[in-house]
N, C-alpha and C positions, 0 to 999 in steps of 0.2 A: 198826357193822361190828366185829367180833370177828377176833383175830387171835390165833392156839395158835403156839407153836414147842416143838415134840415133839423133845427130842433123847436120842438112843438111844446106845451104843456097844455094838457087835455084836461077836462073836467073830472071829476074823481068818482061822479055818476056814470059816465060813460067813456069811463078806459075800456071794460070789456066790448062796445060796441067799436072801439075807435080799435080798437087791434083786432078784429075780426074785418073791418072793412078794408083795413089795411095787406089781409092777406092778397088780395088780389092782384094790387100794385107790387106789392113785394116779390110773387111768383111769376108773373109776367113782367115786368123789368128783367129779370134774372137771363131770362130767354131772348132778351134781343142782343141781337148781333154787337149792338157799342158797349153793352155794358160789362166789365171787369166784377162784377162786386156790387150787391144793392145786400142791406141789411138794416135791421132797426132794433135801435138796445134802449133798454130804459135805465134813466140815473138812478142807481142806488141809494143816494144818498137824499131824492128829491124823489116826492112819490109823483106817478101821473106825468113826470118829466122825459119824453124821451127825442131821440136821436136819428134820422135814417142816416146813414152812415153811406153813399153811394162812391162810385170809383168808376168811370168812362174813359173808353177810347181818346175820345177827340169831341171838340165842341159842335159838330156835326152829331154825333152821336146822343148829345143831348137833347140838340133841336129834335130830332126823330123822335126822341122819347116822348119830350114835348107835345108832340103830335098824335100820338098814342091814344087809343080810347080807353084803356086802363088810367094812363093820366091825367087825361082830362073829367075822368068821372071823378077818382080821386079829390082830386083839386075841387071838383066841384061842391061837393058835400061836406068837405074839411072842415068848414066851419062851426058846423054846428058840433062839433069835437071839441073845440079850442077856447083857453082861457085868455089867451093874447095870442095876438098875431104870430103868425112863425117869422122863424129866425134865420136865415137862409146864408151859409160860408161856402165860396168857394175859391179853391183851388186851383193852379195849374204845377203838377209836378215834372220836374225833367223827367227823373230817374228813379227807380224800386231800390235802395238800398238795405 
């Protein structure tokens, strides 16, 4: 199991655009075969700061993502969202305890 936590901080003009563009990748990720778990939370404590929280199969399953026309449109327009570059963590979990 693979585990990304993407975090962004957005411009504070265009949160509402940047989480409306965001629906799409979030509902279609959801639906593919690798993925466990896609979600995006924003920090409480940091306005405009947020999180997608993802959870995959196997590293194959994110290549696939990868390849994805939801992803790759995503990705593509991202930037003009962003106040710095995203922040990209990932994981490899054994086990769900």
């Amino acid at each position: 199991m693979i585990i990304i936590h993407a975090h962004l901080k957005v411009e504070p003009n265009k949160r509402e655009a940047f989480l409306e563009h965001s629906k799409q990748v979030i509902s279609h990720s959801k639906e593919e075969a690798g993925n466990i778990s896609y979600q995006l939370f924003e920090d409480t404590a940091h306005d405009n700061s947020f999180v997608f929280l993802e959870v995959w199969k196997d590293d194959q399953a994110i290549e696939q993502h990868e390849q994805t026309e939801h992803f790759k449109s995503f990705v593509k327009d991202l930037d003009q969202f962003l106040l710095e570059p995203i922040q990209v963590e990932k994981y490899r979990a054994t086990e769900k305890i």
